[in-house]
C-alpha positions in Angstrom: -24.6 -8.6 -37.9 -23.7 -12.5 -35.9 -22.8 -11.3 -32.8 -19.3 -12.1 -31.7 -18.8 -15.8 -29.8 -18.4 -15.3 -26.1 -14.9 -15.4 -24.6 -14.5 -19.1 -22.6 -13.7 -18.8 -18.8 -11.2 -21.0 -17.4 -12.1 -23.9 -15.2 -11.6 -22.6 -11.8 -10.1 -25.9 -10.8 -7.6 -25.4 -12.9 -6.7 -22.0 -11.3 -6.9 -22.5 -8.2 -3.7 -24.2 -7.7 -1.8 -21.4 -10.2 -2.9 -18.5 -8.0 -1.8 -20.5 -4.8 1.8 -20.7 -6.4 1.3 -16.9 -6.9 0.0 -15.9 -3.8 2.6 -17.7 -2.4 5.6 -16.2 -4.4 4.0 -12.7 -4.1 2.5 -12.1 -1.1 5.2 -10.5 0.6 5.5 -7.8 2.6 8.8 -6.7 0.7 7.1 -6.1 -2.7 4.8 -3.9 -1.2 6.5 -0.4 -2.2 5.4 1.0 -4.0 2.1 1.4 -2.6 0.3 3.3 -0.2 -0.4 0.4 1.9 2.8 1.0 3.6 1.9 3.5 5.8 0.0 1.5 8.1 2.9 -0.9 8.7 3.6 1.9 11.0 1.1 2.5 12.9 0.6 -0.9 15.6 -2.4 1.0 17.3 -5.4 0.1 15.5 -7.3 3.7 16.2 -4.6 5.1 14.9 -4.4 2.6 11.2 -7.6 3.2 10.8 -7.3 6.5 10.5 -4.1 6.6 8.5 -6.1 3.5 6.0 -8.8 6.1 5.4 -6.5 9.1 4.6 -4.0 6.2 2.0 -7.2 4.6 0.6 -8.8 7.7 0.0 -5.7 9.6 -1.9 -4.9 6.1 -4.1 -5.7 7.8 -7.2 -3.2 9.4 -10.2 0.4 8.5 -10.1 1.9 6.2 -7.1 4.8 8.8 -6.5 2.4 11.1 -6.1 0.2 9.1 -4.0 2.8 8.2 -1.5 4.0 11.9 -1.4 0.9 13.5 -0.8 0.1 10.7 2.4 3.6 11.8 3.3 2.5 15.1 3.6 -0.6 14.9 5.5 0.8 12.3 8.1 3.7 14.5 8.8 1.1 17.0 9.8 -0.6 14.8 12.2 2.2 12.4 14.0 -0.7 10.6 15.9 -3.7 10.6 14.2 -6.5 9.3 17.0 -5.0 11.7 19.2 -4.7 15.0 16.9 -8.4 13.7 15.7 -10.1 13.6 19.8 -8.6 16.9 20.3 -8.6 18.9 17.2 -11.7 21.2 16.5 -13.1 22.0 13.3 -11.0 25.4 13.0 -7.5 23.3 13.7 -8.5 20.6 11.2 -9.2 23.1 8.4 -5.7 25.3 9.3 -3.8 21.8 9.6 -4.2 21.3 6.0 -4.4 24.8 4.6 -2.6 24.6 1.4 -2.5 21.1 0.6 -3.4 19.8 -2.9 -2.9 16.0 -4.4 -4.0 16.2 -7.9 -8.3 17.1 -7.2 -8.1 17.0 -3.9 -7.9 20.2 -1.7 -6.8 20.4 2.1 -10.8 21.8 2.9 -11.7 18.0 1.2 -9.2 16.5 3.3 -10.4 18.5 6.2 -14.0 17.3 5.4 -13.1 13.8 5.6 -11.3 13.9 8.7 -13.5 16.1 10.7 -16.4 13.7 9.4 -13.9 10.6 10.8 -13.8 12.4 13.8 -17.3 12.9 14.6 -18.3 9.3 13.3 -15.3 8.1 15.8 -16.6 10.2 19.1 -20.2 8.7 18.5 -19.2 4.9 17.8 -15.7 5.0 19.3 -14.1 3.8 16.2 -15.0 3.8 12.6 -14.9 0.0 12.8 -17.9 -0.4 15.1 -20.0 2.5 12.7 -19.4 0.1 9.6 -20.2 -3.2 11.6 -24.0 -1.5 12.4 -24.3 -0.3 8.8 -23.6 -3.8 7.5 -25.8 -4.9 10.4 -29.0 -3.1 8.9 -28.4 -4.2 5.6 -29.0 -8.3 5.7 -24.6 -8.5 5.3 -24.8 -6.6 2.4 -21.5 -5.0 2.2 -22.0 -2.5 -0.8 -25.8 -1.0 0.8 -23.4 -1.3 4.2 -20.9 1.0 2.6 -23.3 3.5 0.9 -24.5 3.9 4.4 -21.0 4.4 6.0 -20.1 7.1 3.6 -23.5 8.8 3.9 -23.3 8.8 7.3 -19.4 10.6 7.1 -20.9 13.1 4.8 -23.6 14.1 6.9 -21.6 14.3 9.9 -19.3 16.5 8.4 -21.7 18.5 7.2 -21.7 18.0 2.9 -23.9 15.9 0.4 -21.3 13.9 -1.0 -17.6 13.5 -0.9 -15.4 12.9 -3.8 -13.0 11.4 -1.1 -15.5 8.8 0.0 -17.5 7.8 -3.0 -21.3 6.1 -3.0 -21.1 2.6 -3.9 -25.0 2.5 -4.6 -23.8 4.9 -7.6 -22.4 2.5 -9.7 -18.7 2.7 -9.6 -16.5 0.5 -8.4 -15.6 2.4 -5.5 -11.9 0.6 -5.5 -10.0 2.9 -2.9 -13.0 2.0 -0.5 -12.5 -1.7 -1.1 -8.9 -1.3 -0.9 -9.5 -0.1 2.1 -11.3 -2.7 3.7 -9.0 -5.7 2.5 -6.6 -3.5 4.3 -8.5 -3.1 7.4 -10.1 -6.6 7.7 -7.6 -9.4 6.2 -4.6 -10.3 8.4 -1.6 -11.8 6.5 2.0 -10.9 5.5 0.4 -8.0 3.3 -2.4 -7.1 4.8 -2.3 -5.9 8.4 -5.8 -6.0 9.1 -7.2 -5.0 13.0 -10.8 -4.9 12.1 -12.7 -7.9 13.1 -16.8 -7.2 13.1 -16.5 -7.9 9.5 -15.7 -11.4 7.9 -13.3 -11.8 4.7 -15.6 -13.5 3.1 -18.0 -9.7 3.2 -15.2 -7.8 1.0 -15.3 -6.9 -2.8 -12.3 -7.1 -5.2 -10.7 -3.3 -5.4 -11.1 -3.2 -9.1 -8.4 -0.9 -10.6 -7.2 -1.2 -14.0 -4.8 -4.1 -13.5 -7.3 -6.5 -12.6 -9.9 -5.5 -14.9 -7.4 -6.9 -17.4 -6.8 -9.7 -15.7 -10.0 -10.6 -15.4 -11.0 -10.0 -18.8 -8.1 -12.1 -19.8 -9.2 -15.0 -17.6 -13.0 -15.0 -18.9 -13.8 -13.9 -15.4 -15.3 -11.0 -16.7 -16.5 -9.5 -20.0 -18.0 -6.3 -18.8 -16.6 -3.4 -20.7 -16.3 -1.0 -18.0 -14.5 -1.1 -14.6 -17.6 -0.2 -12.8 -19.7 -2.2 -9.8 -21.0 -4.7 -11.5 -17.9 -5.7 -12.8 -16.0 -5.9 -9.3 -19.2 -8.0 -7.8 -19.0 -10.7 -10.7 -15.7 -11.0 -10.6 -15.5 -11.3 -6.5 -17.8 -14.0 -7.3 -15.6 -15.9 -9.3 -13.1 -15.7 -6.9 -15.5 -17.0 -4.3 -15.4 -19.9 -6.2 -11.9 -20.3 -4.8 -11.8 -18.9 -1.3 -15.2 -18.9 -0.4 -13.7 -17.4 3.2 -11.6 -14.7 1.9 -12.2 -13.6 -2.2 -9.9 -11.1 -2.2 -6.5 -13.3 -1.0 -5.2 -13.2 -4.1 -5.5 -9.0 -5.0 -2.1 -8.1 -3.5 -0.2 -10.7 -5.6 -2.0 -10.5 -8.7 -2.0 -6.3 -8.9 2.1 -6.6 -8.4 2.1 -7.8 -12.3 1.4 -4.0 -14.4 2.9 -2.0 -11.1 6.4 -3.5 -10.6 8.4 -3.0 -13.4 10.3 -6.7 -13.2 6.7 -8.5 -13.4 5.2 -8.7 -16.4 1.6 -8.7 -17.3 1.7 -10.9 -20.4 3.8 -13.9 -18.7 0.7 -13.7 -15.7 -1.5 -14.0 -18.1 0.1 -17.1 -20.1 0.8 -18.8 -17.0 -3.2 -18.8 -16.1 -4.4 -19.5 -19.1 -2.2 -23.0 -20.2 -4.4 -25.5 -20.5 
């Protein structure tokens, strides 16, 4: 059976300039909601964001409603995170979120992941600093950097692995952790960013389902599955573009299939004219 004729990729010359007119129609702070970023627009201390980034990251999974309820809910239980965080024991933690359930997750796994924030922040002073020597140990490798950064919050809290803060040296595409970082690290109208140990040009597309598509539809990609591999070839591609910063273009392409008055199919006709 002839196997089927690989899909062409567009010149990236050519689409450079169309997701420049994108980024800079799209990129704007007021088409963020809805979308968990959001709550770290109000949060100005950084120990604080990267806190809240880690609990909005983490949850970004099943419905957006949902996502940006269940936040709600855990936030309103601790007004000031860093602080509730240095003080809090394990006992408080656990009672804290006793009861709480978004979709999979339990309050003991939210519990978990915060206590293991906490004891990673008391021996690094900041989650920041514990991911800058991971990535330090691995030659800038940022996917070994986070498999060590998650395996060093599991042990710390005291499990094997965490649903919550998945392994990218497992294979997936670990999205909410990437979507983390381009939160954390990038600086823009979007993005509020705070972390600066790691460059731009370290991060990995968050690869949901929206730009999967996109990518496929682009030739930038023609994996089948959503998985690692996937996000690192098409971060390359993108490299192509902004060697300095891969991901610029994430926010403003990922508003086409969430927003309901941008349409997928007119993204993808404006990218691929010749």
């Amino acid at each position: 059976m002839r196997k089927a004729a690989p899909k062409p990729t567009i010149d990236a010359s050519l689409l450079k300039p169309r997701f420049e007119d994108l980024y800079g129609r799209f990129n704007r702070k007021d088409l963020v909601h809805p979308d968990p970023l959001e709550f770290l627009y109000n949060y100005p201390h950084l120990m604080d964001r990267e806190i809240v980034g880690l609990i909005a990251s983490s949850l970004a999974y099943g419905r957006v409603a949902q996502i940006l309820k269940s936040v709600s809910v855990i936030l309103g239980r601790m007004p000031e995170p860093a602080r509730f965080l240095s003080r809090a024991g394990w006992q408080e933690i656990k009672d804290t979120f006793d009861g709480f359930r978004h979709r999979f997750t339990s309050g003991q796994e939210i519990a978990m992941l915060l206590f293991g924030a906490k004891r990673t922040i008391e021996t690094h002073s900041c989650l920041e600093r514990y991911l800058v020597s991971c990535l330090d140990k691995t030659d800038g490798d940022m996917v070994k950097a986070l498999s060590r950064f998650t395996k060093g919050i599991w042990g710390v809290s005291g499990v094997k692995s965490m649903s919550l803060l998945p392994d990218p040296a497992l294979g997936s595409a670990c999205k909410r952790l990437f979507l983390y970082l381009r939160w954390m690290v990038r600086r823009d109208q979007v993005d509020p960013g705070g972390w600066t140990g790691i460059r731009p040009s370290d991060l990995v597309i968050p690869l949901d389902t929206h730009m999967f598509r996109l990518s496929r539809g682009i030739g930038f990609t023609d994996r089948r599955q959503a998985d690692l591999k996937a996000a690192l070839e098409i971060t390359k591609r993108f490299r192509e573009l902004e060697p300095c910063d891969p991901v610029k273009y994430d926010f403003a392409l990922t508003r086409f299939g969430i927003r309901p008055e941008m349409d997928y199919n007119t993204l993808i006709g404006h990218l691929a004219r010749r």
